[in-house]
gemmi code that builds the backbone of each chain (N, CA, C; Angstrom):
import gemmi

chains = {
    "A": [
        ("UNK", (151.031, 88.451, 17.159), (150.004, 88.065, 18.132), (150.488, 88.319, 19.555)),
        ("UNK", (149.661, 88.650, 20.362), (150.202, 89.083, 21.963), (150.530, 87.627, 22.435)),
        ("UNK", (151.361, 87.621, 23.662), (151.671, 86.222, 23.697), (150.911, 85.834, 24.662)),
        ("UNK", (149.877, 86.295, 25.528), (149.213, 86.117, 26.166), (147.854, 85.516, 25.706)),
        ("UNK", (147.762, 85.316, 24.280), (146.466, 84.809, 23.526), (146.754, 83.801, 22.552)),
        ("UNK", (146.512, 82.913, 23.019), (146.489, 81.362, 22.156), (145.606, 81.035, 21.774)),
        ("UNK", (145.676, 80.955, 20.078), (144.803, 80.588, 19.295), (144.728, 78.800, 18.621)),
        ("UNK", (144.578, 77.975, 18.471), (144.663, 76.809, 17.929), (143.580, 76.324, 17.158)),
        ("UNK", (143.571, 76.144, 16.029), (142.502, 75.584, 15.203), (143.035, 74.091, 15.391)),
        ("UNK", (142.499, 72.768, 15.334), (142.794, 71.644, 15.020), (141.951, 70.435, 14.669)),
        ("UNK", (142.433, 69.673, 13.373), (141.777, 68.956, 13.023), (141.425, 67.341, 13.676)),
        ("UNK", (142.438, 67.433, 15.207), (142.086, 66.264, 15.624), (141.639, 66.639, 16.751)),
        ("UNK", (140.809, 65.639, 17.678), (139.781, 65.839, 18.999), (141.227, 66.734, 20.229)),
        ("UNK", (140.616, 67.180, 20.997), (141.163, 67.923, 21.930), (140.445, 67.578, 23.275)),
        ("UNK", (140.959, 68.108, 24.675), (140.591, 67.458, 25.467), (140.145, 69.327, 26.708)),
        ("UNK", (139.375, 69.450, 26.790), (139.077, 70.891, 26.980), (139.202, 70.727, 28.426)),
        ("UNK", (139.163, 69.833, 29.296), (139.687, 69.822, 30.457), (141.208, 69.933, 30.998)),
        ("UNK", (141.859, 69.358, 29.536), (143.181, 69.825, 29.665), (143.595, 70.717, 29.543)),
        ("UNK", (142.795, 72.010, 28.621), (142.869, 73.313, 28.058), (143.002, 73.751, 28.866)),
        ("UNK", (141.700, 73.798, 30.244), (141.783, 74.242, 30.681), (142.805, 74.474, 32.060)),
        ("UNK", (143.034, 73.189, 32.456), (143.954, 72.959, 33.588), (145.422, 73.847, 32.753)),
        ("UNK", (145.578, 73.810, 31.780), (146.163, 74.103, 31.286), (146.877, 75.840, 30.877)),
        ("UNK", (145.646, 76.225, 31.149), (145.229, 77.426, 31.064), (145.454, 78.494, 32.500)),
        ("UNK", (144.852, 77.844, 33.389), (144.804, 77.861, 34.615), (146.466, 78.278, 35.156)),
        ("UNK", (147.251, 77.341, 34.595), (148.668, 77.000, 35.165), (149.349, 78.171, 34.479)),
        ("UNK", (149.121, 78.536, 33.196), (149.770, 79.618, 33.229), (149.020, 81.003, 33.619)),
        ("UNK", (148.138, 81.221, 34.112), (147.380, 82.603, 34.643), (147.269, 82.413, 36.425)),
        ("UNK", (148.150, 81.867, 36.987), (147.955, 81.470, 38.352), (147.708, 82.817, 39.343)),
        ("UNK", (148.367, 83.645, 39.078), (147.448, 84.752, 39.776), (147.230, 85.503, 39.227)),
        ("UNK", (145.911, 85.108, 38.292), (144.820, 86.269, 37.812), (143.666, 86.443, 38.786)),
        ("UNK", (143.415, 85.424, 39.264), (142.253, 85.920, 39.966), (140.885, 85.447, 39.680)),
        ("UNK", (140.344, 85.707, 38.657), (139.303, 85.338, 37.729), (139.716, 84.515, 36.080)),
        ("UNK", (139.401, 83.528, 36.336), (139.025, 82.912, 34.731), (138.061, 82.277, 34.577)),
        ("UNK", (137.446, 82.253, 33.247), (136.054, 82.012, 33.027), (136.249, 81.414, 31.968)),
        ("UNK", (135.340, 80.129, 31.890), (135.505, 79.115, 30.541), (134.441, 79.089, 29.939)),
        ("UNK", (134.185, 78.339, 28.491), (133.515, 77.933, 27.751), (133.451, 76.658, 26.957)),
        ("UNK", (132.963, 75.650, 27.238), (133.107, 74.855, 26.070), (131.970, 74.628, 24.950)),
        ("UNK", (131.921, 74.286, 24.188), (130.995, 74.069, 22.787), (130.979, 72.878, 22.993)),
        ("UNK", (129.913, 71.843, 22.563), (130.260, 70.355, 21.993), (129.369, 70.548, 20.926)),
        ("UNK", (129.379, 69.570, 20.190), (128.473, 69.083, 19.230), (127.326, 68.315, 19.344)),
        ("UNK", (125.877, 69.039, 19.235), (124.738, 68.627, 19.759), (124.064, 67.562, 19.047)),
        ("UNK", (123.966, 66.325, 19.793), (123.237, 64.958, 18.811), (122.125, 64.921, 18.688)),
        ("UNK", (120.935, 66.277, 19.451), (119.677, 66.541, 18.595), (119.002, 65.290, 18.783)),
        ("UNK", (119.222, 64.040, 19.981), (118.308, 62.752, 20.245), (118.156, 61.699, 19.319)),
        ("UNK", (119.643, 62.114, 18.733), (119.800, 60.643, 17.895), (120.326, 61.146, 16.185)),
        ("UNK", (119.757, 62.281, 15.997), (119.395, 62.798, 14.723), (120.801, 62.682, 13.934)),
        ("UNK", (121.766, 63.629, 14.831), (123.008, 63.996, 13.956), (123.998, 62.646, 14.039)),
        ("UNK", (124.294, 62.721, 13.071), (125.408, 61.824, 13.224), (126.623, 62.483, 13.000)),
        ("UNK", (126.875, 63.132, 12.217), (128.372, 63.682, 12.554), (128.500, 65.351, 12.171)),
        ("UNK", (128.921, 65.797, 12.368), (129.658, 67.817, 11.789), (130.813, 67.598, 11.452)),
        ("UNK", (130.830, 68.404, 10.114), (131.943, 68.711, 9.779), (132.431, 69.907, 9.539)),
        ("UNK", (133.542, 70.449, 10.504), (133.725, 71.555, 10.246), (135.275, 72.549, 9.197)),
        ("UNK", (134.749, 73.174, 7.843), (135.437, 73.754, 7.050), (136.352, 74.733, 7.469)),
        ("UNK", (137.745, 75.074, 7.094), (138.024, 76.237, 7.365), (139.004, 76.772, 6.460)),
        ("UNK", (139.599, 78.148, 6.385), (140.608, 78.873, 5.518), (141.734, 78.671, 5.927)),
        ("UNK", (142.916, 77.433, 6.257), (143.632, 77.858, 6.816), (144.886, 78.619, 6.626)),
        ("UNK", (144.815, 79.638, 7.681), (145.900, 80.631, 7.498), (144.885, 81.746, 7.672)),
        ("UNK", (144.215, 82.210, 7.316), (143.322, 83.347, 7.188), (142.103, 83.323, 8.023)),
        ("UNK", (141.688, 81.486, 8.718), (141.176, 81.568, 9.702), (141.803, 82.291, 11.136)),
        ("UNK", (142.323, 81.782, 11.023), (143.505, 82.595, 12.489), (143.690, 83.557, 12.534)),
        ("UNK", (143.801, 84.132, 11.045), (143.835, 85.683, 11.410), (143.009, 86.314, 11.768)),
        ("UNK", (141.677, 86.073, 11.312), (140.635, 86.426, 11.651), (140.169, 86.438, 13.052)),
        ("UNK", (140.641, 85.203, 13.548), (140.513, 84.917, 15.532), (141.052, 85.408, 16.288)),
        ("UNK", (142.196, 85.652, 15.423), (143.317, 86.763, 16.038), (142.705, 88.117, 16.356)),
        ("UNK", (142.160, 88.725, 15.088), (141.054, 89.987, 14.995), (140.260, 90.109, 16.456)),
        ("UNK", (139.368, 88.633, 16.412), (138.499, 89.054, 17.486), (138.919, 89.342, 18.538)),
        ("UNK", (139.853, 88.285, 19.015), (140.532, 88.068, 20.575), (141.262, 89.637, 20.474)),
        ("UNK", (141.954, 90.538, 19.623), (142.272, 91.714, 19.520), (141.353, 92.787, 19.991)),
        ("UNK", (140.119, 92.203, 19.577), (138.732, 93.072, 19.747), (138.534, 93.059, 21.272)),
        ("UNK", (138.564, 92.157, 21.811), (138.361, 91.558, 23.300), (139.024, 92.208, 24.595)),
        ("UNK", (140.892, 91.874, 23.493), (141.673, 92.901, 24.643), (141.585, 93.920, 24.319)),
        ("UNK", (140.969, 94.830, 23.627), (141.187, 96.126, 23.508), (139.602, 96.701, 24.564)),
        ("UNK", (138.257, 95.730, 24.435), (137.863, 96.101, 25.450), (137.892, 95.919, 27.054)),
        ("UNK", (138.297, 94.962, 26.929), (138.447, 94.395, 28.451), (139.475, 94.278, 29.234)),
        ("UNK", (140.169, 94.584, 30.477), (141.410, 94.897, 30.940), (141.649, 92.822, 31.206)),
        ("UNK", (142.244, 92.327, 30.521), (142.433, 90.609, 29.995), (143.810, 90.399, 30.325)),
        ("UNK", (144.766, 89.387, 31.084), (145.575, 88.994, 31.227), (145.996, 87.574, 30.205)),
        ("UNK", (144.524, 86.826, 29.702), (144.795, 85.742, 28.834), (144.042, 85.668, 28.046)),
        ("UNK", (144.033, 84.909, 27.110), (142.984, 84.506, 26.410), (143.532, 82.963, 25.917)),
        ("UNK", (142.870, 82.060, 25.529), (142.831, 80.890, 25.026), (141.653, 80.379, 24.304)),
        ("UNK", (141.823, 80.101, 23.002), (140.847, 79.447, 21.876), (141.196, 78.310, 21.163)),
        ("UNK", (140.239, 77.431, 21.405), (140.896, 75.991, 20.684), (139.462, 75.273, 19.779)),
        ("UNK", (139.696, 75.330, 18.586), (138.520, 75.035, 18.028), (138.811, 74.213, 16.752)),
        ("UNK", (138.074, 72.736, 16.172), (138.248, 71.651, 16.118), (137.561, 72.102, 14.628)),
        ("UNK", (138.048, 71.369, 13.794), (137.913, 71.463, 12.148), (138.271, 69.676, 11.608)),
        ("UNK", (137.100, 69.804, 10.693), (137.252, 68.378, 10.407), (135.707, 67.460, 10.745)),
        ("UNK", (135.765, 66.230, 10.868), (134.746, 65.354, 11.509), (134.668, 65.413, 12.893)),
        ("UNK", (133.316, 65.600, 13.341), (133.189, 65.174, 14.739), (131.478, 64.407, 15.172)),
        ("UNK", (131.920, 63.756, 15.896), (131.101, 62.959, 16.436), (130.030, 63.796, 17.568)),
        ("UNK", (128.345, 63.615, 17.733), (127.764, 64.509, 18.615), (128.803, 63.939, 19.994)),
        ("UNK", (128.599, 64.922, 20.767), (129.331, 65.205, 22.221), (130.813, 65.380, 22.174)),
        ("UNK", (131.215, 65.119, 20.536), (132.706, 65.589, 20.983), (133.186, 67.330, 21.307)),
        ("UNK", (133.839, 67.729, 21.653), (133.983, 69.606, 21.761), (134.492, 70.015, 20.150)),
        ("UNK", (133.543, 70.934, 20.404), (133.993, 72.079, 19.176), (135.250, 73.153, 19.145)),
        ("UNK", (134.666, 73.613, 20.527), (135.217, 75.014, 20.662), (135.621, 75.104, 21.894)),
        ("UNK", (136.323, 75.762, 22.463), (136.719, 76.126, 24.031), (137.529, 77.040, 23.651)),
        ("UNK", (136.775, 78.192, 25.076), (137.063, 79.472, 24.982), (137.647, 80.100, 26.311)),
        ("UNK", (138.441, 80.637, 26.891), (139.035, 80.730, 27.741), (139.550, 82.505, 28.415)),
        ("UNK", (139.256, 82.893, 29.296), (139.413, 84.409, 29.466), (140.615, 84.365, 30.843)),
        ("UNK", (141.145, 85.250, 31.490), (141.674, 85.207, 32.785), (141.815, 87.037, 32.772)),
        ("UNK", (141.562, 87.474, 33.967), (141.460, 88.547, 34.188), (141.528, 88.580, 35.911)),
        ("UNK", (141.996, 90.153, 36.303), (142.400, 90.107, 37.326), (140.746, 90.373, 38.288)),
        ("UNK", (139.558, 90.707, 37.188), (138.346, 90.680, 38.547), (137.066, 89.983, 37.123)),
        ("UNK", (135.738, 89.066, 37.536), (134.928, 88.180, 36.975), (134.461, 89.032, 35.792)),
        ("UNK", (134.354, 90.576, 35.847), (133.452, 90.834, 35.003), (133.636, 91.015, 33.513)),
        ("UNK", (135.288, 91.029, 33.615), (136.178, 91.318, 32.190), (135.911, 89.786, 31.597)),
        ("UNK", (136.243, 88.504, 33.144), (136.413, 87.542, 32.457), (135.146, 86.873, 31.866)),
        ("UNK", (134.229, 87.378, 32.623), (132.689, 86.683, 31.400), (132.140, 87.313, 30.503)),
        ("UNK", (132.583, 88.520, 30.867), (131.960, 89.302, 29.637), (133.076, 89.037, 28.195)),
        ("UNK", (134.070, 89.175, 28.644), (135.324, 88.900, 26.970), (135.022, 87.155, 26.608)),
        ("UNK", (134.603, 86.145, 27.734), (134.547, 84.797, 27.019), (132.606, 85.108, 26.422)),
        ("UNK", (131.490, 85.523, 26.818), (130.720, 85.494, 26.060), (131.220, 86.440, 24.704)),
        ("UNK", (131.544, 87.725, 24.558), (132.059, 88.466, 23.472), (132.545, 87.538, 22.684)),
        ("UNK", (133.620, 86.763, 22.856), (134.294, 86.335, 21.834), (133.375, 84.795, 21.675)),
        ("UNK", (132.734, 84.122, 22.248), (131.863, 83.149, 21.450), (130.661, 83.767, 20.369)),
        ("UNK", (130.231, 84.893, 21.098), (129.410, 85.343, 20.182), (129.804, 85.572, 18.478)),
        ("UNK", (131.434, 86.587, 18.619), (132.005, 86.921, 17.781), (132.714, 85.326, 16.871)),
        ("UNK", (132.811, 84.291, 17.451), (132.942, 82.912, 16.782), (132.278, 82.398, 16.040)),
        ("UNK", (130.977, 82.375, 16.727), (129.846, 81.975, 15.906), (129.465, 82.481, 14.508)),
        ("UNK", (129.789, 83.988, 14.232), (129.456, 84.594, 12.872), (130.840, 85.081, 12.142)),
        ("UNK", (131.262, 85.650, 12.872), (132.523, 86.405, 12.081), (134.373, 85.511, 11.859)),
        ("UNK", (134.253, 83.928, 12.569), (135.180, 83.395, 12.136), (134.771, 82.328, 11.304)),
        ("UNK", (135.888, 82.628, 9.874), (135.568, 81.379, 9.122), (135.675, 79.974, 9.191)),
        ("UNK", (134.355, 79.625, 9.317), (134.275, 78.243, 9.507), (133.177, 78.012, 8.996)),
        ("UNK", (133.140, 76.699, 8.164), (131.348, 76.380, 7.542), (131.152, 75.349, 8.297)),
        ("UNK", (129.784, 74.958, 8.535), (129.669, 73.569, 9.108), (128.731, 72.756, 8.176)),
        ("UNK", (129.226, 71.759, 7.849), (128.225, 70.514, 7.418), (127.514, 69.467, 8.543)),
        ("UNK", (126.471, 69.011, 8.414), (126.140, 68.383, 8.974), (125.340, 67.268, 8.535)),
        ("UNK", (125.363, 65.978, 9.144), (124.863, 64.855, 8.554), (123.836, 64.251, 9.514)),
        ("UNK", (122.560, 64.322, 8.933), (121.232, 63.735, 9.869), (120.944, 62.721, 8.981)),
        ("UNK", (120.569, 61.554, 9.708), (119.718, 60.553, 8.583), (120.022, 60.736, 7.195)),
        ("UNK", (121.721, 59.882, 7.150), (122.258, 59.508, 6.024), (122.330, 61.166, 4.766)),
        ("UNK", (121.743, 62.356, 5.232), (121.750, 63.572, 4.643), (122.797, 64.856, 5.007)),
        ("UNK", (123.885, 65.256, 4.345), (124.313, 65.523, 4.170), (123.968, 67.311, 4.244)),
        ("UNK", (124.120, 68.589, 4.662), (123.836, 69.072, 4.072), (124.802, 70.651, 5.109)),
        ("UNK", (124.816, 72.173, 4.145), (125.755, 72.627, 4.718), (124.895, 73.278, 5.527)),
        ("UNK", (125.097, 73.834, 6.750), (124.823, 75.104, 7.643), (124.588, 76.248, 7.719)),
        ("UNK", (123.510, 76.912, 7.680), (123.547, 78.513, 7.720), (123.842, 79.372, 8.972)),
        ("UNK", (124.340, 79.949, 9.068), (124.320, 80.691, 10.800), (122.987, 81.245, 11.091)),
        ("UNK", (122.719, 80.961, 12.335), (121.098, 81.384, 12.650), (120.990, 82.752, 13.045)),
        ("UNK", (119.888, 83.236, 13.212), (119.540, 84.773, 12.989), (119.658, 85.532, 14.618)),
        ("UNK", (120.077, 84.497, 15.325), (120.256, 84.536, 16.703), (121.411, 84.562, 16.658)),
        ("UNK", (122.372, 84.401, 16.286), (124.130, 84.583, 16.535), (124.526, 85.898, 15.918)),
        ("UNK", (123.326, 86.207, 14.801), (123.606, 87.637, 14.098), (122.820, 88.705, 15.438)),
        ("UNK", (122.035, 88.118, 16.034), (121.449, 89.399, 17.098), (122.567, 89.214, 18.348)),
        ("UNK", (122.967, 87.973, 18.299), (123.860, 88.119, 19.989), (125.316, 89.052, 19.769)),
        ("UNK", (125.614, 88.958, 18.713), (126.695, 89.595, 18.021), (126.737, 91.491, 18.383)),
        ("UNK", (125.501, 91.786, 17.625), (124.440, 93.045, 17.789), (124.439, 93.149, 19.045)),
        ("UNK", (124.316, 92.680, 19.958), (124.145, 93.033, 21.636), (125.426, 93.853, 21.575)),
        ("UNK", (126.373, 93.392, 21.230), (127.689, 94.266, 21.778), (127.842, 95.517, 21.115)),
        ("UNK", (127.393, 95.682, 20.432), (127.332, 96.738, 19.783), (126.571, 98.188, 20.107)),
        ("UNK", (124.832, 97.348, 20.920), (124.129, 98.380, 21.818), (125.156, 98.553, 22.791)),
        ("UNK", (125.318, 97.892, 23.397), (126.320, 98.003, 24.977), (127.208, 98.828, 24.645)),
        ("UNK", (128.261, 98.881, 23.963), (129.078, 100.266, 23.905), (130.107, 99.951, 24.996)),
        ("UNK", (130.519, 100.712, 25.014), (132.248, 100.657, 25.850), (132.903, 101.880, 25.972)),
    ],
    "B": [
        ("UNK", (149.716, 84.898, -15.565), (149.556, 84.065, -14.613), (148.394, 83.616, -14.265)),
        ("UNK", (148.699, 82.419, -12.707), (147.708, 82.026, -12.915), (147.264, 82.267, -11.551)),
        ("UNK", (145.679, 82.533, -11.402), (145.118, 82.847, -9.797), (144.344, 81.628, -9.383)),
        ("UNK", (144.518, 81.542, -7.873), (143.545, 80.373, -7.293), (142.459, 80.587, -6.616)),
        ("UNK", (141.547, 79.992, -7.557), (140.013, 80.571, -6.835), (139.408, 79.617, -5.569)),
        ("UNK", (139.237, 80.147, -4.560), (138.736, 78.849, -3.405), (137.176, 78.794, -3.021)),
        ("UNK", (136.656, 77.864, -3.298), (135.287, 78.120, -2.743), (135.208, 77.507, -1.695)),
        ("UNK", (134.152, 77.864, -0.789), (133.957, 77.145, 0.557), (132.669, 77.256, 1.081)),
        ("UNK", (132.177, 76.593, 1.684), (130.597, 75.252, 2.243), (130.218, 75.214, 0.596)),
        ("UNK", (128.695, 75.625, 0.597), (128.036, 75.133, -0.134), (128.684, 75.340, -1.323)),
        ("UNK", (129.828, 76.937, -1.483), (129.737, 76.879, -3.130), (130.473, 76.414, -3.783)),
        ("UNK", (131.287, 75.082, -2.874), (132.284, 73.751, -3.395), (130.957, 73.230, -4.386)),
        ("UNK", (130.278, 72.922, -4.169), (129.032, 72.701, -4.798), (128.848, 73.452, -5.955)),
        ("UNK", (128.830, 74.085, -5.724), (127.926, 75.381, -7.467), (129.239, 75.337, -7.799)),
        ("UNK", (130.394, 75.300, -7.697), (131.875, 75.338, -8.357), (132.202, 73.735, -8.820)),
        ("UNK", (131.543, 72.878, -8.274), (132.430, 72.103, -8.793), (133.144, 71.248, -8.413)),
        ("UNK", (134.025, 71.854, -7.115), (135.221, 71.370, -6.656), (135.913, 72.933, -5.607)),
        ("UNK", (136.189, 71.949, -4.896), (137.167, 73.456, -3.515), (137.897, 75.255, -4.252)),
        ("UNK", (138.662, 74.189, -5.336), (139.698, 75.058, -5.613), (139.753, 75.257, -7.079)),
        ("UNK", (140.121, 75.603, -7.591), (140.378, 76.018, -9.325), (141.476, 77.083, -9.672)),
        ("UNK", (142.224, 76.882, -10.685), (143.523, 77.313, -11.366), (143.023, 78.019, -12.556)),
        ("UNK", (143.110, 79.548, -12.660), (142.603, 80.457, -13.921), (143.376, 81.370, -13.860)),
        ("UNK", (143.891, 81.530, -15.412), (144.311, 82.876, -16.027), (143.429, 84.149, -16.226)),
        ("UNK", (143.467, 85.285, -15.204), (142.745, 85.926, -15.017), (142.954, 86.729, -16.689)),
        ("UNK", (141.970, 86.497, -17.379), (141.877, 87.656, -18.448), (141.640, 89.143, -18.338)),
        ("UNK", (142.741, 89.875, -18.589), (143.430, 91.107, -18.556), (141.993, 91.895, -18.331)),
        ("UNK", (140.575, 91.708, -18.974), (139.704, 92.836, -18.679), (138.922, 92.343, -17.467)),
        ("UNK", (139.557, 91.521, -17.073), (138.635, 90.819, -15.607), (139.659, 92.092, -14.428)),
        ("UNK", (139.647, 93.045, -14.439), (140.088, 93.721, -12.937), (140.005, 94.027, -11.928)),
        ("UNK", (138.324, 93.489, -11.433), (137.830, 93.632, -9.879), (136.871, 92.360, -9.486)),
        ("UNK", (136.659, 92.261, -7.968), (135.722, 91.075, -8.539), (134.457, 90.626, -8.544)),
        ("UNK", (133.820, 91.690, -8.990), (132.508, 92.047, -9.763), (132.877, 91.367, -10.721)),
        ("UNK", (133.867, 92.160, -11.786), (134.034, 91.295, -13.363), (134.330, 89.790, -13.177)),
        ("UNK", (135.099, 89.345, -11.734), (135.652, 87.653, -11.694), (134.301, 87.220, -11.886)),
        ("UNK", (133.371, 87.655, -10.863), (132.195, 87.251, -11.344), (131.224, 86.619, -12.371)),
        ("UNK", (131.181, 88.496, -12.968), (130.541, 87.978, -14.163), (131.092, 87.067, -15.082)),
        ("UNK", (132.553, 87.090, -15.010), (132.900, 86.114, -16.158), (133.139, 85.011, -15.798)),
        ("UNK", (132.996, 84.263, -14.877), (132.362, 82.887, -14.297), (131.312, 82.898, -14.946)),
        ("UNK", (130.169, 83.680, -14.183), (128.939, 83.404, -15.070), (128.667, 83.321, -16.217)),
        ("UNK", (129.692, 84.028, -17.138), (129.512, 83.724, -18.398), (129.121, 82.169, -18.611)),
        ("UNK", (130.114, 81.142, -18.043), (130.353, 80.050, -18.896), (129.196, 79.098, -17.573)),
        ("UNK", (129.529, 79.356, -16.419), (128.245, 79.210, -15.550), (127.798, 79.731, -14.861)),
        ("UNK", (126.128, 79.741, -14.933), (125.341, 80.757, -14.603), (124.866, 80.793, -13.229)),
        ("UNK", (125.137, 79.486, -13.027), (124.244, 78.977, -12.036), (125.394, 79.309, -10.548)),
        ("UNK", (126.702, 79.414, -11.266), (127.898, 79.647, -10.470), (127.865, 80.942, -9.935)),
        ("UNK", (127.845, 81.969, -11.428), (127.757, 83.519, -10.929), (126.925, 83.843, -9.990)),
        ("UNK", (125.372, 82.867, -10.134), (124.187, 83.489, -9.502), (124.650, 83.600, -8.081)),
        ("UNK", (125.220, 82.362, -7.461), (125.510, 81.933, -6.262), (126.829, 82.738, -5.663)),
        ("UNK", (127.693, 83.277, -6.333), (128.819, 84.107, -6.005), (127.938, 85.617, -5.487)),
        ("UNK", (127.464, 86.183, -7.217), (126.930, 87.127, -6.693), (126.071, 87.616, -5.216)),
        ("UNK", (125.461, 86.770, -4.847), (124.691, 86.591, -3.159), (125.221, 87.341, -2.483)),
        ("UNK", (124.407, 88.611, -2.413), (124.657, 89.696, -1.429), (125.666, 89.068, 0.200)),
        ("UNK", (125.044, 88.269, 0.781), (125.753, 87.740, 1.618), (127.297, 86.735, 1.677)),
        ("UNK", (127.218, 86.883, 0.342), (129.044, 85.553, 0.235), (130.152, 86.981, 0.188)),
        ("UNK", (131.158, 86.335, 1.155), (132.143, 87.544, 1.366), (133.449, 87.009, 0.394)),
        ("UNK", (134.450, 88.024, -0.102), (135.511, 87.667, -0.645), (136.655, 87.910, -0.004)),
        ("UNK", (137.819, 87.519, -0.164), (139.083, 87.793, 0.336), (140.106, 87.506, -0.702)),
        ("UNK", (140.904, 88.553, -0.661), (141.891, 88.771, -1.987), (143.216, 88.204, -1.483)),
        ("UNK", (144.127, 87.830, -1.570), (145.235, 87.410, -0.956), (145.324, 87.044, 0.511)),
        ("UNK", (144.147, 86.721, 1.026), (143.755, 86.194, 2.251), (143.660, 87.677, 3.265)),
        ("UNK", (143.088, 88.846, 2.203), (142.512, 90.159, 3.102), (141.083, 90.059, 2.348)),
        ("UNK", (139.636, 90.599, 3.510), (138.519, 90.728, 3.154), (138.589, 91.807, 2.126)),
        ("UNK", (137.582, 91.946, 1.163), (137.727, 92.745, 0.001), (136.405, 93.025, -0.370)),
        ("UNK", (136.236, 94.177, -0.656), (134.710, 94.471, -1.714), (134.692, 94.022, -3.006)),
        ("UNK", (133.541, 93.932, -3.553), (133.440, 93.519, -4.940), (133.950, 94.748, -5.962)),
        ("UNK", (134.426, 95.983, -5.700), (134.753, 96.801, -6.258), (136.769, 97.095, -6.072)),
        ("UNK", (136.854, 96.078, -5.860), (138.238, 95.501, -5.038), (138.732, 95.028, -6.481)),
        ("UNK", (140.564, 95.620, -6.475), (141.098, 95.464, -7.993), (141.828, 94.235, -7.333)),
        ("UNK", (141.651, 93.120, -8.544), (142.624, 91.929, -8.503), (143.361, 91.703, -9.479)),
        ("UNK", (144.179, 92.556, -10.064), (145.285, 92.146, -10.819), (146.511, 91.573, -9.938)),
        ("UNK", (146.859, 90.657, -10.643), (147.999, 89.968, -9.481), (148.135, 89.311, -8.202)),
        ("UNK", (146.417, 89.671, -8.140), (145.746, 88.432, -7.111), (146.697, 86.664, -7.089)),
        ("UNK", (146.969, 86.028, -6.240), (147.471, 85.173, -6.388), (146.027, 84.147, -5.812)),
        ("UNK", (145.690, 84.520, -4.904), (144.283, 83.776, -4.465), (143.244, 84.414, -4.273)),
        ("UNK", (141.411, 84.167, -4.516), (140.800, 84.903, -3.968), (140.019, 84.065, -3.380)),
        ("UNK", (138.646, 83.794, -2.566), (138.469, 83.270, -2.019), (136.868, 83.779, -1.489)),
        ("UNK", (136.261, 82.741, -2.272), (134.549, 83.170, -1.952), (134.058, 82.417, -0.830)),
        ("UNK", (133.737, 82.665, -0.024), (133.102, 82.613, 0.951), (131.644, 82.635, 1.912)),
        ("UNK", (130.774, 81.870, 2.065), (129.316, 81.805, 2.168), (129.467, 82.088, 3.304)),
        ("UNK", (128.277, 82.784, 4.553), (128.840, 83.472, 6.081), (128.855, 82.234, 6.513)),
        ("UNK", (130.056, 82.761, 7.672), (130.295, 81.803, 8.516), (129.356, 81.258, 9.142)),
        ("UNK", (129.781, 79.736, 9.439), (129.049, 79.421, 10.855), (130.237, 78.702, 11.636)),
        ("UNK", (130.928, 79.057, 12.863), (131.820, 78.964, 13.581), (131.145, 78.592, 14.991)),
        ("UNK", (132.324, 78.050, 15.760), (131.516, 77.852, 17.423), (131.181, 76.424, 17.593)),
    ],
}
model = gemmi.Model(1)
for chain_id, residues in chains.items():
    chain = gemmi.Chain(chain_id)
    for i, (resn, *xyz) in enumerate(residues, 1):
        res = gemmi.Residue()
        res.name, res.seqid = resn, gemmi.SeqId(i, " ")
        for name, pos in zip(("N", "CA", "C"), xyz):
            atom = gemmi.Atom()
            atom.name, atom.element = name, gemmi.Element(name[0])
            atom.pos, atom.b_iso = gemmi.Position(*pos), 0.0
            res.add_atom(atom)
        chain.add_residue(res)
    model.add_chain(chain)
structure = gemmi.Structure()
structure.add_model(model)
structure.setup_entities()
């Protein structure tokens, strides 16, 4: 793995403000970094909790893949991914995604790329529990078209 | 020997249970045949493997169903992600 790209899957809560300060401190003169966080949406009461599945060992590799995908298009000084497996409560963070680059356009364009590329192509299932129901997640037909955007765009 | 089959989201469900311990029988060699011969004994299992959309991974590399697993130590069915 480049050492400039930190990947972390983890099964306990994380604190994405720390990620990021965190993040920050080691890219101090990049210039541009651009964040992302995910939380878990409570839908006005509905959800009560997500749970999120994963491969581990073969998830990472896979994240590894993308963030590979990322620096190979975008001239990227960092990358940082921290994404939460297990139970979570609505509003806790899912995901946080992290770019640093020496000018804005590498850095928003590689942190949308690689959420897009999160959403479908890293393994993770999600369960979710509404009104005492239980049930698993399909990926929506919108993460399969935002995915597809990068693909018209070209490079 | 013996291979470890992993299922994951829903088809912990149609399996049973996460994980399972099987002696791959010698004419089972790709995993099309793992398939079908699940389905042999359940149907309702194969149906749900077979699903154009569930991906596999052979020793924790993505794999086609025309993908040889002799000596597979794990394989690993997979319903698409939802990540993020």
């Amino acid at each position: 793995m480049n050492p400039a790209t930190e990947i972390l899957v983890s099964d306990a809560p994380f604190d994405p403000d720390e990620a990021l300060s965190a993040f920050r401190a080691r890219h101090k003169g990049a210039g541009a970094i651009v964040s992302f966080i995910g939380d878990v949406r409570g839908e006005g009461g509905d959800v009560e909790s997500l749970t999120l599945d994963h491969y581990p060992g073969f998830t990472e590799v896979e994240i590894e893949k993308i963030a590979r995908a990322a620096r190979q298009r975008w001239p990227l000084l960092g990358i940082s991914i921290v994404h939460r497996v297990g139970e979570m409560a609505p509003g806790e963070p899912i995901v946080f995604v992290a770019a640093a680059a020496a000018h804005r356009r590498a850095a928003f364009d590689s942190v949308a790329f690689l959420m897009d590329y999160l959403k479908s192509q890293a393994p993770f299932w999600k369960k979710e529990t509404r009104n005492g129901a239980t049930k698993w997640i399909e990926p929506r037909t919108e993460d399969f078209a935002d995915k597809a955007r990068w693909d018209r765009d070209g490079e | 020997m013996t291979t470890r089959l992993l299922f994951f989201g829903a088809l912990k469900e149609a399996a049973g249970a996460n994980q399972r311990l099987i002696a791959l029988p010698r004419h089972v060699d790709n995993v099309e045949a793992l398939i079908a011969w699940l389905g042999e004994s359940d149907e309702p299992l194969g149906q749900a493997l077979s699903a154009p959309a569930i991906r596999i991974a052979v020793d924790q590399r993505m794999a086609a169903r025309d993908e040889k697993i002799g000596g597979a130590r794990e394989i690993a069915f997979m319903p698409p992600f939802s990540g993020g």
